[in-house]
VOMITOR-477365 format. One record per residue: residue number from 0; residue in three letters; x, y, z of N, C-alpha, C in turn. Coordinates in steps of 0.1 Angstrom, whole numbers, plus 2048, in hexadecimal, padded with zeros to 3 digits. Layout:
BEGIN
<ropa NUM "ala" <X Y Z> <X Y Z> <X Y Z>>
...
end
This chain:
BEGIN
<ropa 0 "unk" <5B5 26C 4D7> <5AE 275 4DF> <5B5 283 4DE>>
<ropa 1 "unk" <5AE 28E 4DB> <5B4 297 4DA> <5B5 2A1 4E7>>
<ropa 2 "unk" <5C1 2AA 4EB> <5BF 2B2 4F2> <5B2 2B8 4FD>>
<ropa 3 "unk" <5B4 2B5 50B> <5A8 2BA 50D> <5A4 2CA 50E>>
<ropa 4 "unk" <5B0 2CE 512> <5AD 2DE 512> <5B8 2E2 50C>>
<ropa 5 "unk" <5B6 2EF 508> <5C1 2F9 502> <5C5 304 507>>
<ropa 6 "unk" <5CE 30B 504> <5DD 310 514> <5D7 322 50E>>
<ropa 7 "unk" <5CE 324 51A> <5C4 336 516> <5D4 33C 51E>>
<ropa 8 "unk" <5CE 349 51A> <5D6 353 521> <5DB 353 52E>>
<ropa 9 "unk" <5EA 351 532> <5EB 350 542> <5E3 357 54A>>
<ropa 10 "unk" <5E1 361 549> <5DB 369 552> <5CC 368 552>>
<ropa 11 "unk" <5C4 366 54B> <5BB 361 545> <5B2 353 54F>>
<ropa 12 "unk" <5BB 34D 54C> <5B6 33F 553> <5BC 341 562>>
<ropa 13 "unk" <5CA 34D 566> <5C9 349 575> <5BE 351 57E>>
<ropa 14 "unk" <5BD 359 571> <5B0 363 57B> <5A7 35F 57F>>
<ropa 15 "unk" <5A0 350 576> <592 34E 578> <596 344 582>>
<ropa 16 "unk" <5A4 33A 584> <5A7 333 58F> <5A5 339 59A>>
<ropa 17 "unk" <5AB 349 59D> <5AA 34D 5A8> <59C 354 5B1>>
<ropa 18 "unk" <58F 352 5A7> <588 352 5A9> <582 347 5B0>>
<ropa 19 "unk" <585 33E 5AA> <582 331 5B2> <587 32D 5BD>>
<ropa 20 "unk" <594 32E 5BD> <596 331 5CD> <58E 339 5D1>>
<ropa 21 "unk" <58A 340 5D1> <587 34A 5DE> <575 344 5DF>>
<ropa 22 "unk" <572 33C 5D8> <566 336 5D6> <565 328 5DE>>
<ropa 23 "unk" <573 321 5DD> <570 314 5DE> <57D 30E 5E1>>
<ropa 24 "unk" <57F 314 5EC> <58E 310 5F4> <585 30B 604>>
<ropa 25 "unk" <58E 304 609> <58B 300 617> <598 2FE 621>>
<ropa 26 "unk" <593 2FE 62F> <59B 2FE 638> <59B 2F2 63C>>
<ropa 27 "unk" <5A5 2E8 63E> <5A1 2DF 644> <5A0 2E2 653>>
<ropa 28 "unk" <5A5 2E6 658> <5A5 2E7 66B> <596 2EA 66D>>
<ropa 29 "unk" <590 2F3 663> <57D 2F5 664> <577 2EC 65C>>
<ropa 30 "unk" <578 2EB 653> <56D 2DF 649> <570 2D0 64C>>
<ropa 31 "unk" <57B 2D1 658> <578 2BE 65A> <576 2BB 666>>
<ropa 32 "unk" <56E 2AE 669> <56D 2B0 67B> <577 2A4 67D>>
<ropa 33 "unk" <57F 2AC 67F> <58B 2A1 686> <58B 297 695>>
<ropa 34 "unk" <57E 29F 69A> <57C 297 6A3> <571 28D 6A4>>
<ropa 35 "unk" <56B 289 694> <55D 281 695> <562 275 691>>
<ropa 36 "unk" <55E 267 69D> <560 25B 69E> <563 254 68A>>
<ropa 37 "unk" <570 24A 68D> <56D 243 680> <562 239 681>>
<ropa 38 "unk" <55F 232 677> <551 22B 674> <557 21D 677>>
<ropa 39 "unk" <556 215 680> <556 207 67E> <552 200 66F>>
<ropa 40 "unk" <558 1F9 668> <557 1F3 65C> <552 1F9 651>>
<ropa 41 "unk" <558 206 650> <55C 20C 642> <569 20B 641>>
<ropa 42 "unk" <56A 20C 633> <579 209 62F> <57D 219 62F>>
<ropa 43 "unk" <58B 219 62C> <592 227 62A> <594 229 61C>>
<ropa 44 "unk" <58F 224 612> <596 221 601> <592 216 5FC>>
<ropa 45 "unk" <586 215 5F1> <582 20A 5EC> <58F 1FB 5ED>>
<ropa 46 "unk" <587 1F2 5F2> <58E 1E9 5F6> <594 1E5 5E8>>
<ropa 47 "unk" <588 1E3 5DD> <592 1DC 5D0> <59C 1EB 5CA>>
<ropa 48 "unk" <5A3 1F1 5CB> <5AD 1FC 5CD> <5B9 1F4 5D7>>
<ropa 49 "unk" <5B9 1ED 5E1> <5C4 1EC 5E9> <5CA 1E4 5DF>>
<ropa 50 "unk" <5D8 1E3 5E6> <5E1 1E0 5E0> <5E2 1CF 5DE>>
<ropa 51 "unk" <5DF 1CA 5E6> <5DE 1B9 5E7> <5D4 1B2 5E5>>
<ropa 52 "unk" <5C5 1BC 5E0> <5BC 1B6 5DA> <5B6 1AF 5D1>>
<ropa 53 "unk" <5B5 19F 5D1> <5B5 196 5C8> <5C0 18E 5CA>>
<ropa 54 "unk" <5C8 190 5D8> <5D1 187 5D8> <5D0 17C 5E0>>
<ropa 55 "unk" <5DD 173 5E3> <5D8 163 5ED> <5DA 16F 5F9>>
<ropa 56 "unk" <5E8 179 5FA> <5E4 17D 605> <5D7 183 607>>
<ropa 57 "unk" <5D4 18C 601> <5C7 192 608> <5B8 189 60B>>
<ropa 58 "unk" <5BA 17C 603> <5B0 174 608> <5B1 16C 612>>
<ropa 59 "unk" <5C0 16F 61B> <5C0 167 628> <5B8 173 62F>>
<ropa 60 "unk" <5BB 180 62C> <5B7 18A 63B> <5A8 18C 63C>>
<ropa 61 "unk" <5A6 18C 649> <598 192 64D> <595 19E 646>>
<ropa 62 "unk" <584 19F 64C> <57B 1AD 645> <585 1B3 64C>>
<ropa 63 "unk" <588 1B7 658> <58E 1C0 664> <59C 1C4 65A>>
<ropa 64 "unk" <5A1 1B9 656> <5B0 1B7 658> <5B2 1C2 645>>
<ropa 65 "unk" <5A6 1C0 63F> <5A6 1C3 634> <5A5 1D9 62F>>
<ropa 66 "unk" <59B 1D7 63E> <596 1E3 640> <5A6 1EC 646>>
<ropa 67 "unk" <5AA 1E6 652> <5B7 1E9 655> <5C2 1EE 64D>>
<ropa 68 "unk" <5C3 1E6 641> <5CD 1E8 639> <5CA 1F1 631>>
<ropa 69 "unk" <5B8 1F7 62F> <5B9 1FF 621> <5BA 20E 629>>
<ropa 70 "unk" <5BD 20E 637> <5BF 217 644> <5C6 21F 640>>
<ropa 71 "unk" <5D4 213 63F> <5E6 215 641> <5E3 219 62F>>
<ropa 72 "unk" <5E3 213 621> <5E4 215 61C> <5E2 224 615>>
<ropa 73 "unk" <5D1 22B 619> <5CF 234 616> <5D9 23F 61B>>
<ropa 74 "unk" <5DD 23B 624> <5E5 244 632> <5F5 248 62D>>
<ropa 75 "unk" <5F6 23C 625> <605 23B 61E> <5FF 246 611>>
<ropa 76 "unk" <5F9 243 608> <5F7 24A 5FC> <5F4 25A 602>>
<ropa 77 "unk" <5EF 25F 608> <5ED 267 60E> <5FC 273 614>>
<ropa 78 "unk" <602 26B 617> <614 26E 61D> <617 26E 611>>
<ropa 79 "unk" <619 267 608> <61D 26B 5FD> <61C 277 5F6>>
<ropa 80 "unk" <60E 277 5F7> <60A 280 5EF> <60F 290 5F8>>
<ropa 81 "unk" <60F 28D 60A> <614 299 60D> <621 29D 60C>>
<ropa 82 "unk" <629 291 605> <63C 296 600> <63C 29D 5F5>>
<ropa 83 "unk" <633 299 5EB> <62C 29D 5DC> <62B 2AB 5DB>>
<ropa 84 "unk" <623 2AB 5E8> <61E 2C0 5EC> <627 2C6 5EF>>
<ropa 85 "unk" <62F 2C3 5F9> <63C 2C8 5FB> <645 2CC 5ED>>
<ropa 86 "unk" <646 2C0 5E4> <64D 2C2 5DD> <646 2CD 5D4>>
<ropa 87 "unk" <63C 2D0 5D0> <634 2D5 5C6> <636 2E6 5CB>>
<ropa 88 "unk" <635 2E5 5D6> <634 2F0 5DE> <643 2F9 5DB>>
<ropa 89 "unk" <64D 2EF 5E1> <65D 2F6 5D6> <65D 2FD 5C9>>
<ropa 90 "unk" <657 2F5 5C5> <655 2F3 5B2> <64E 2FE 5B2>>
<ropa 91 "unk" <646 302 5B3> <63C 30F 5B7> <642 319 5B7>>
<ropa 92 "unk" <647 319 5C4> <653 326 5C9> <663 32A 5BE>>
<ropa 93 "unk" <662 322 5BC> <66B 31F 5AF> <669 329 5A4>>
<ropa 94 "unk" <65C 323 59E> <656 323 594> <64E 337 596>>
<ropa 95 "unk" <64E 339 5A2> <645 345 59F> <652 351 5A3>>
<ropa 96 "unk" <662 34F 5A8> <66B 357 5AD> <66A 365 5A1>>
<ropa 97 "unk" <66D 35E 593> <66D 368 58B> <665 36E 585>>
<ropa 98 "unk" <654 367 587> <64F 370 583> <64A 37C 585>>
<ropa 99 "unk" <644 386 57C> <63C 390 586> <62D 391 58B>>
<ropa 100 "unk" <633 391 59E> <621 38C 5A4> <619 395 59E>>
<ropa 101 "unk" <61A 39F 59D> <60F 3A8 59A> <604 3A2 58F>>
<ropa 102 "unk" <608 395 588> <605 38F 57D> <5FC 384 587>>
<ropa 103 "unk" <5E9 382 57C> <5E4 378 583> <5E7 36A 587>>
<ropa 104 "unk" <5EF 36A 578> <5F6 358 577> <605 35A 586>>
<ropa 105 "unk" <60E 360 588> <612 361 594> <607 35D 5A3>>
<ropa 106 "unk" <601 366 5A1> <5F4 367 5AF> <5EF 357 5AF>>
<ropa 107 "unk" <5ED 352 5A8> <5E8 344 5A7> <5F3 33C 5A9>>
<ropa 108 "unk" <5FC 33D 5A9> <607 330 5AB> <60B 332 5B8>>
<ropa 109 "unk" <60B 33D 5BD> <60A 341 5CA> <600 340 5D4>>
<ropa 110 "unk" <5EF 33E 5CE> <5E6 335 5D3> <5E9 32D 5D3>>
<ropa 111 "unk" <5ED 324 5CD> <5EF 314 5C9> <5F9 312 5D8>>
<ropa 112 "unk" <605 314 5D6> <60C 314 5E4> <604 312 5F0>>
<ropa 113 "unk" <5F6 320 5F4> <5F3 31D 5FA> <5EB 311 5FB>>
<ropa 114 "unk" <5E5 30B 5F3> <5D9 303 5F4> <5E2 2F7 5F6>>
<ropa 115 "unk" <5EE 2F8 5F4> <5F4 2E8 5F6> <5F8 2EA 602>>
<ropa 116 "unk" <5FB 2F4 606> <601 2F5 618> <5F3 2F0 61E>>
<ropa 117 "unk" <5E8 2F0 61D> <5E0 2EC 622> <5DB 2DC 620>>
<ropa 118 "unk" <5E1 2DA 615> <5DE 2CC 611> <5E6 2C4 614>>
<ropa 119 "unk" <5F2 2C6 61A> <5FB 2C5 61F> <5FB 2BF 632>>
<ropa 120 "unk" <5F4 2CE 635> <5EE 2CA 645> <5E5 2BC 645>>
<ropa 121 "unk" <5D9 2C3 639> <5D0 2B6 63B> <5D2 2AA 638>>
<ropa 122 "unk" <5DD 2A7 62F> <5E0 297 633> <5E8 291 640>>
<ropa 123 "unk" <5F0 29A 646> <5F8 29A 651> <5EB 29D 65E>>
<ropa 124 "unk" <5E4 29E 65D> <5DA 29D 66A> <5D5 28F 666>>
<ropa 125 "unk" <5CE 28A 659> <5C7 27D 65A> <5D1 275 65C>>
<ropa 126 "unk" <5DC 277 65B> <5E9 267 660> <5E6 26C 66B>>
<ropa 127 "unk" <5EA 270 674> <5E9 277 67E> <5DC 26F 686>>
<ropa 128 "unk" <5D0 274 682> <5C2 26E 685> <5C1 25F 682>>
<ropa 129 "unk" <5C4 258 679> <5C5 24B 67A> <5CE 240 681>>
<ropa 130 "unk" <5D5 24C 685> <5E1 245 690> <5EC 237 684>>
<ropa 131 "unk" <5F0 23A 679> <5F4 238 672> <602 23A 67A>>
<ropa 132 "unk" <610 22F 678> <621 233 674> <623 23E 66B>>
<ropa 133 "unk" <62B 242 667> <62E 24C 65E> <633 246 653>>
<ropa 134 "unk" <629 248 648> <630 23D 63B> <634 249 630>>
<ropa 135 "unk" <63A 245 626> <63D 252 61F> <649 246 611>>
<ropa 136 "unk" <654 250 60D> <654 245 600> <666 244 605>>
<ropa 137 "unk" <66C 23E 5FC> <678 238 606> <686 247 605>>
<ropa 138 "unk" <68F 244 607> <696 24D 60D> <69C 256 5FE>>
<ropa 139 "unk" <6A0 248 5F5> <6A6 24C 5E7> <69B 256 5E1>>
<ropa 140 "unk" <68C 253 5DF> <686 25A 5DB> <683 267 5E2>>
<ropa 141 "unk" <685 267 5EC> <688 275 5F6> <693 284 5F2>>
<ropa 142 "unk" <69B 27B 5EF> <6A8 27C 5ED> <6A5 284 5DC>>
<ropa 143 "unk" <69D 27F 5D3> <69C 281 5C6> <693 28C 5C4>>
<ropa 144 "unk" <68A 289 5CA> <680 294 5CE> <683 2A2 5CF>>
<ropa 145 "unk" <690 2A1 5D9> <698 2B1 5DF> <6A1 2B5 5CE>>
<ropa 146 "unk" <6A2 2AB 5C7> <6A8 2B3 5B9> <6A0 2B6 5B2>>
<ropa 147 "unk" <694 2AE 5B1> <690 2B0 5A3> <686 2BE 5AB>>
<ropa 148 "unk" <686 2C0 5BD> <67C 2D3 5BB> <685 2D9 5BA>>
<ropa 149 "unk" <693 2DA 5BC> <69D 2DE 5B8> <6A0 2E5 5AB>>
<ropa 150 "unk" <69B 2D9 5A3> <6A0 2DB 596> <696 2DC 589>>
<ropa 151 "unk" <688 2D7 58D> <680 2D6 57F> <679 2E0 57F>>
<ropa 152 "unk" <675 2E2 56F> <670 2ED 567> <66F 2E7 55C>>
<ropa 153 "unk" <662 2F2 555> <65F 2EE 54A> <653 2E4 546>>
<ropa 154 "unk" <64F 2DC 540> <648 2D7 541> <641 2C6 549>>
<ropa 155 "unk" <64E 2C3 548> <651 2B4 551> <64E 2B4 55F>>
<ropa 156 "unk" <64F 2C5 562> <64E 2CD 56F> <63B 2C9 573>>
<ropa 157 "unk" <634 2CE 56A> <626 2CD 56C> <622 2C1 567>>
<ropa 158 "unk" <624 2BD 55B> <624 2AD 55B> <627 2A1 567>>
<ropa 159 "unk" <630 2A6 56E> <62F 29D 576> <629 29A 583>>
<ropa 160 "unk" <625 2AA 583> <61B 2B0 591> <60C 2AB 58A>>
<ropa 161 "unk" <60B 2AD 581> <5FD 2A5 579> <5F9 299 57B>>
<ropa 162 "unk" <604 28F 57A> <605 280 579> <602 27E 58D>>
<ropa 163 "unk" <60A 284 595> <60A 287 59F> <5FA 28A 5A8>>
<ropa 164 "unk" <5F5 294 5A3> <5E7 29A 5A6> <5DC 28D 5A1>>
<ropa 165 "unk" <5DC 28E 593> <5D4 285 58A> <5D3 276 593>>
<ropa 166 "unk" <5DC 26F 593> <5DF 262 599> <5D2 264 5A5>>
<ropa 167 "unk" <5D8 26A 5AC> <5D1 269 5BA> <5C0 271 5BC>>
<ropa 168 "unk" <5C1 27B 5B0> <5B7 27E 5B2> <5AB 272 5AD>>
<ropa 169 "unk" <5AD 26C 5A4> <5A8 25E 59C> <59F 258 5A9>>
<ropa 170 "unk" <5AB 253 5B3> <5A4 24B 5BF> <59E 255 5C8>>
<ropa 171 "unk" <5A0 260 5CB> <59A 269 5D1> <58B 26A 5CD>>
<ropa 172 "unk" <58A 269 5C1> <57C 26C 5BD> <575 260 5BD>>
<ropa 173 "unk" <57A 255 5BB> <570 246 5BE> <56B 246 5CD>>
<ropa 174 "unk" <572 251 5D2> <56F 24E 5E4> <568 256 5E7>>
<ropa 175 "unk" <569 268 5E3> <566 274 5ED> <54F 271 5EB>>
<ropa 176 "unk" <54B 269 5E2> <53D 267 5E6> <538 259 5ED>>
<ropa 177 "unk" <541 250 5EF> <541 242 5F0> <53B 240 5FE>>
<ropa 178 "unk" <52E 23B 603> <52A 23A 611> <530 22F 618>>
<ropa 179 "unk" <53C 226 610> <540 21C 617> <54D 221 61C>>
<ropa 180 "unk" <552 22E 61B> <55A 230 61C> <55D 23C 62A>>
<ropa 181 "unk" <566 23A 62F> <566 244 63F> <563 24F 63B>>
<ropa 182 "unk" <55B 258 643> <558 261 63F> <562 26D 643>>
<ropa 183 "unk" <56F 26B 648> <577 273 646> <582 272 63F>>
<ropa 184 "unk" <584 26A 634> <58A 269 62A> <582 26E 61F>>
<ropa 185 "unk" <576 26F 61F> <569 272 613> <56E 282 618>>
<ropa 186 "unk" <570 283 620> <56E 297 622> <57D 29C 61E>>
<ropa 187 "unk" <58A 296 621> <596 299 61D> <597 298 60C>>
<ropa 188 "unk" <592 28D 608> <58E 288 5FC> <588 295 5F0>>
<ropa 189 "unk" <57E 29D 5FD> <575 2A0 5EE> <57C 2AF 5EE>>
<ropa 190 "unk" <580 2B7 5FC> <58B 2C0 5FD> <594 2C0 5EF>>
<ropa 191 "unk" <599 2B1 5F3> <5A8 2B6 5E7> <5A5 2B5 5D9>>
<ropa 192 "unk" <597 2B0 5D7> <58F 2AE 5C8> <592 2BB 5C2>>
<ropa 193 "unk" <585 2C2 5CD> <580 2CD 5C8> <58F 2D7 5C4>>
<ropa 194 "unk" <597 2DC 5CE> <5A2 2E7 5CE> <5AE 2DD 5C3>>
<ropa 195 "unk" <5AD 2D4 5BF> <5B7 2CF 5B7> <5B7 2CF 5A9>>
<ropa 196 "unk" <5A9 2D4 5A5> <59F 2D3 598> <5AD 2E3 594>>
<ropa 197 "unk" <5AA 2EA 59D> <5B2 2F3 597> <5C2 2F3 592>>
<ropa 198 "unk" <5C1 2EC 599> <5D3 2E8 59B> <5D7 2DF 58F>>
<ropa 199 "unk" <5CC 2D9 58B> <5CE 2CF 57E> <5D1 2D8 574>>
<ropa 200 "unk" <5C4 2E1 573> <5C4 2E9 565> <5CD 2F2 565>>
<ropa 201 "unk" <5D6 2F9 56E> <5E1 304 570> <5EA 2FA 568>>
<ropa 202 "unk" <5EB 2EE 56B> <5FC 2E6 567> <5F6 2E5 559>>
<ropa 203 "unk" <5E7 2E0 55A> <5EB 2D9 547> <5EA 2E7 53F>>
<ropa 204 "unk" <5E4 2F2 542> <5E9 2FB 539> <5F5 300 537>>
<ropa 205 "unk" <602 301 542> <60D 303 543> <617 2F4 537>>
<ropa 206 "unk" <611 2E6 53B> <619 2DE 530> <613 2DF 522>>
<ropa 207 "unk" <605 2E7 520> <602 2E9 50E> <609 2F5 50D>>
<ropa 208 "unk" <60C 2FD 515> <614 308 509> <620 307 509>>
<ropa 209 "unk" <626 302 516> <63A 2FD 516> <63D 2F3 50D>>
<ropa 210 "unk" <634 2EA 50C> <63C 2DC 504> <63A 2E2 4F2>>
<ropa 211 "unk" <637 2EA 4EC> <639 2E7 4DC> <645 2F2 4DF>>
<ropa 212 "unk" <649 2F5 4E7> <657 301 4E3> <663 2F8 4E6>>
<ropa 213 "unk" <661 2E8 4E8> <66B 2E1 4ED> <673 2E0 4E0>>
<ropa 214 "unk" <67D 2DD 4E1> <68B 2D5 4D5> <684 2C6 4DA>>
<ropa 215 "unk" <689 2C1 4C9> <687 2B1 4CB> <690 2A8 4D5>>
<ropa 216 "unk" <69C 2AE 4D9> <6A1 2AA 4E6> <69F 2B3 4F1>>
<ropa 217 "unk" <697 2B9 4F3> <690 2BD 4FD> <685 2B8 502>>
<ropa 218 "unk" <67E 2B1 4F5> <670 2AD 4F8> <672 29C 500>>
<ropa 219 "unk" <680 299 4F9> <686 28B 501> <686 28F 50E>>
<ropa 220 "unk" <68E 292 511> <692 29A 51F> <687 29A 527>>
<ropa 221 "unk" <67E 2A2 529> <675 2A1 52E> <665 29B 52F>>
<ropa 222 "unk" <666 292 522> <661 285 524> <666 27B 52E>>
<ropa 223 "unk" <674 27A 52C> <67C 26F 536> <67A 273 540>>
<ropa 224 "unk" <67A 280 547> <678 282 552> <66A 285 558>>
<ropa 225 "unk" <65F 286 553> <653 285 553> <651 278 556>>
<ropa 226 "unk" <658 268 551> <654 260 551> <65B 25C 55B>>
<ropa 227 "unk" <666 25C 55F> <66B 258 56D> <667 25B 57B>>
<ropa 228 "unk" <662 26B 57B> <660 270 586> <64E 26C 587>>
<ropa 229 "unk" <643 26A 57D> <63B 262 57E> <63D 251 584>>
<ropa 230 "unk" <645 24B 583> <649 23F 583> <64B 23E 592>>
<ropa 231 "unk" <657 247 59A> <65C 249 5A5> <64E 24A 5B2>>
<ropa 232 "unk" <645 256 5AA> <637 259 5B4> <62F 24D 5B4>>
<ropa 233 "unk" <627 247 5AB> <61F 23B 5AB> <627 22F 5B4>>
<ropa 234 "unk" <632 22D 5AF> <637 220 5B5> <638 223 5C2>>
<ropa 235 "unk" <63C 22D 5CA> <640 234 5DC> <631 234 5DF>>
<ropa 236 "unk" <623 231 5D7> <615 238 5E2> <611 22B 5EB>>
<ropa 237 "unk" <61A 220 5EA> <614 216 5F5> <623 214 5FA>>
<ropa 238 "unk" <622 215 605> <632 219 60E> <632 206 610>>
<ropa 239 "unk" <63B 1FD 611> <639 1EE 611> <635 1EF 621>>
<ropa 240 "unk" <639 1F7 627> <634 1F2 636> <629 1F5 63E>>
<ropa 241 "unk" <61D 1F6 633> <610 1F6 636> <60B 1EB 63B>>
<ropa 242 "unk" <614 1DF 631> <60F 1D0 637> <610 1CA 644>>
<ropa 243 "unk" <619 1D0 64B> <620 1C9 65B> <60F 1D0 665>>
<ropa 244 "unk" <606 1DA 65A> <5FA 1DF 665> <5F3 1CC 663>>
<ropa 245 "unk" <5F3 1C5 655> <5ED 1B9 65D> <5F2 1AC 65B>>
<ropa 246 "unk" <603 1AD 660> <60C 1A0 663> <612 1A1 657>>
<ropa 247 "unk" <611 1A4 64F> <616 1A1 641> <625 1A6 63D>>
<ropa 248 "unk" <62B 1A0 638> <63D 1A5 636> <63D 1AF 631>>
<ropa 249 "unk" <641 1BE 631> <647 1C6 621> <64C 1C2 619>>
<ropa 250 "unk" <652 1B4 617> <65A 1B3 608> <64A 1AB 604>>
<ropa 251 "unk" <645 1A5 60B> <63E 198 609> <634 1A0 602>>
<ropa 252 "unk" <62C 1A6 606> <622 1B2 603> <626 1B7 5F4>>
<ropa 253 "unk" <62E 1C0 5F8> <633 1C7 5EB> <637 1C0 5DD>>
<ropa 254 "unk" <63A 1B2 5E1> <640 1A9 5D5> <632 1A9 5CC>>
<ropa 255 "unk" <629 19F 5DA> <618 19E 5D7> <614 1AA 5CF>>
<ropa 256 "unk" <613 1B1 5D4> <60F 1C3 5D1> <60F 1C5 5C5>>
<ropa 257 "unk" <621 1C4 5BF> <623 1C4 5B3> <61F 1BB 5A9>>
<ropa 258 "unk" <61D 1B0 5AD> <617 1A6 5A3> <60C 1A3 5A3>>
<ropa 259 "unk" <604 1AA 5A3> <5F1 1A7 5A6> <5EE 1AC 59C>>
<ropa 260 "unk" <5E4 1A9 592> <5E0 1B2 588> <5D5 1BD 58B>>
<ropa 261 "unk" <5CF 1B5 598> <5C7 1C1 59A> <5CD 1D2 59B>>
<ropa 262 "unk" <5D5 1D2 5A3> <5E0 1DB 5A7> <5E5 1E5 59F>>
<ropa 263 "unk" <5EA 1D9 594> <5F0 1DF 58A> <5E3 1EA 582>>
<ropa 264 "unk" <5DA 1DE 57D> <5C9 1E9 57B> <5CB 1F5 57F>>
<ropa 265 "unk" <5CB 1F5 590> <5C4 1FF 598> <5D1 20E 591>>
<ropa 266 "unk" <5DC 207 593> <5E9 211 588> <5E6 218 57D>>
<ropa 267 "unk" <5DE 20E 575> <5D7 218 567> <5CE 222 569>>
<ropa 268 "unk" <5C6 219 572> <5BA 21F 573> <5BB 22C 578>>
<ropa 269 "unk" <5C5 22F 584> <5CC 239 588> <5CD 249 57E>>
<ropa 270 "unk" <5D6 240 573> <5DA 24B 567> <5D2 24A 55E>>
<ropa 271 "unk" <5C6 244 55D> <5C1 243 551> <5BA 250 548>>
<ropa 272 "unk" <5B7 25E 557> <5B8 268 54E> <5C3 273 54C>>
<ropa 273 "unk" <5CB 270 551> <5DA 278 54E> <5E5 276 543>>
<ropa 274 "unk" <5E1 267 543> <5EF 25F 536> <5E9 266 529>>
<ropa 275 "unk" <5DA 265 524> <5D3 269 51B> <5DB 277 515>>
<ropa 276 "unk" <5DA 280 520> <5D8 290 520> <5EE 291 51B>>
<ropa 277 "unk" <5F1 28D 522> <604 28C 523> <606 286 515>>
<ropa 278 "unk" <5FF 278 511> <601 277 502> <5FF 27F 4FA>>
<ropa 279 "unk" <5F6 286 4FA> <5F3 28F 4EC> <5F9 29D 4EF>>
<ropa 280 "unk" <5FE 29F 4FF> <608 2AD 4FE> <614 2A6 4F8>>
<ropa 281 "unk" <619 29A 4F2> <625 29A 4F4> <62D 292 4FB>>
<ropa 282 "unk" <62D 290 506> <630 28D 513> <637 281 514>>
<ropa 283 "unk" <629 277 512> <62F 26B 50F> <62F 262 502>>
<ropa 284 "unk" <63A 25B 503> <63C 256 4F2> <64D 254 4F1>>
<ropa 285 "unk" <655 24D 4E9> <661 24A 4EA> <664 23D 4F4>>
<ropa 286 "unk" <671 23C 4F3> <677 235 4FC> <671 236 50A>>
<ropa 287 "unk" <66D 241 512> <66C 244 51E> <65D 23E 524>>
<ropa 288 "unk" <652 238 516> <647 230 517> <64A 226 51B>>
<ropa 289 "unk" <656 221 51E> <659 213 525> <656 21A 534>>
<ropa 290 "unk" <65C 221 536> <65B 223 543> <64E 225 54E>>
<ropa 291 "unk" <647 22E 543> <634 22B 547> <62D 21F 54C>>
<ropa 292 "unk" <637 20F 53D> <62E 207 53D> <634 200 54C>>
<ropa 293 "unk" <642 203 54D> <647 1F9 55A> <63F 1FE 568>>
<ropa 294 "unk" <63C 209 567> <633 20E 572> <627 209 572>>
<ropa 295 "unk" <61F 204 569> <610 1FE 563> <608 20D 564>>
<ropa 296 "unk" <60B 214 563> <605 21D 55E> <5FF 221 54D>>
<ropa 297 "unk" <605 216 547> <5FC 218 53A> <5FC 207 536>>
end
């Protein structure tokens, strides 16, 4: 497969981004009704997507019990995804300290900021609205998180915010039209579709022009790290203690979780248009392709 797009002029491509914000940005506090009833027997997330589907556990639980779980689960990927923004948001601030704003590619990474401060709220109101625990990813990965906004740049930097976006946007979009699905997950859903389209194409232009100036021990480097810090996000987006919403152990779940092939699927299926785009930048390949396959992401 070859490349899908090629890396135009920074300024170029952030101008026409910033047009689109100003076209096709939303508010969550206005574009969602946070106060309209959930739907009795719609799910929150295609049910063949959860995590224990196709298993002996999930064929003990009820419709209720089934629907319950894909609650907690969306609610967990979601928290995730709001540690992800936080982190992205560093990375950002980081990433735009030296440049000069007066430049449109600056003005755009400084949109981007904001559009995640908002994407940010709106996952933290739907936990919030579903009356969800507070799930999120364990402490070590917390902990890694604060280095790598700390510390990454370059291309592994947007690569891994790609793998990050991409992943989630995959299931986001099986949902944001889906009538079996709450209709307030379909409106969070189609929010972060639309304002994330941009946020895709800022990073993968950013990893086609940084990665051919790499050294061949550079291009290691940040492969390995591209492939770890991908590894670290997929595996944290179902927190194990989603299962105690219907009796079910966290080790017991999680063991299950990990060995279902469905699961693993739903993992590819996940990356299946990001791994593409990362192989032919580069990205992935080497030694560090073990580390993709241990995630089931390829």
């Amino acid at each position: 497969m070859a490349v899908e797009i090629q890396p135009q002029d920074r300024d170029v491509t952030a101008a026409r981004l910033l047009k689109s914000s100003v076209k096709n940005s939303y508010d969550p506090y206005v574009d969602i009704d946070w106060d309209a009833p959930l739907v009795d027997g719609k799910a929150f997330m295609p049910l063949e997507r959860v995590s224990l589907y196709g298993t002996p556990l999930w064929d003990r639980l009820t419709p209720e019990q089934r629907i319950e779980l894909s609650k907690h689960e969306i609610s967990s990927i979601m928290s995730v995804g709001l540690w992800f923004e936080i982190v992205l948001m560093q990375l950002l601030a980081r990433y735009v300290y030296n440049l000069d704003a007066r430049t449109e590619h600056a003005q755009y990474a400084l949109t981007e900021i904001g559009d995640e401060t908002r994407h940010s709220v709106m996952f933290a109101r739907t936990a919030e609205r579903l009356g969800v625990p507070r799930y999120g990813v364990p402490e070590i990965v917390r902990r890694l998180g604060k280095v790598f906004a700390a510390t990454a740049a370059g291309p592994s930097m947007f690569a891994a915010v790609l793998v990050a976006e991409e992943t989630t946007d995959r299931l986001q979009r099986s949902m944001m039209d889906d009538d079996g699905i709450q209709p307030l997950i379909r409106a969070v859903n189609r929010i972060h579709v639309v304002e994330e389209a941009r946020h895709v194409r800022f990073a993968k232009e950013e990893v086609l022009r940084t990665v051919p100036r790499l050294s061949r021990s550079g291009l290691r480097w940040h492969r390995a790290r591209t492939a770890l810090v991908s590894y670290g996000v997929v595996d944290t987006l179902v927190d194990p203690r989603v299962y105690r919403s219907v009796g079910i152990d966290p080790r017991e779940g999680r063991a299950a979780a990990l060995a279902n092939p469905h699961f693993r699927e739903t993992r590819r299926w996940m990356a299946e248009k990001i791994v593409p785009f990362l192989r032919d930048a580069g990205l992935i390949g080497g030694r560090s392709e073990r580390i993709w396959r241990g995630a089931y992401l390829l």
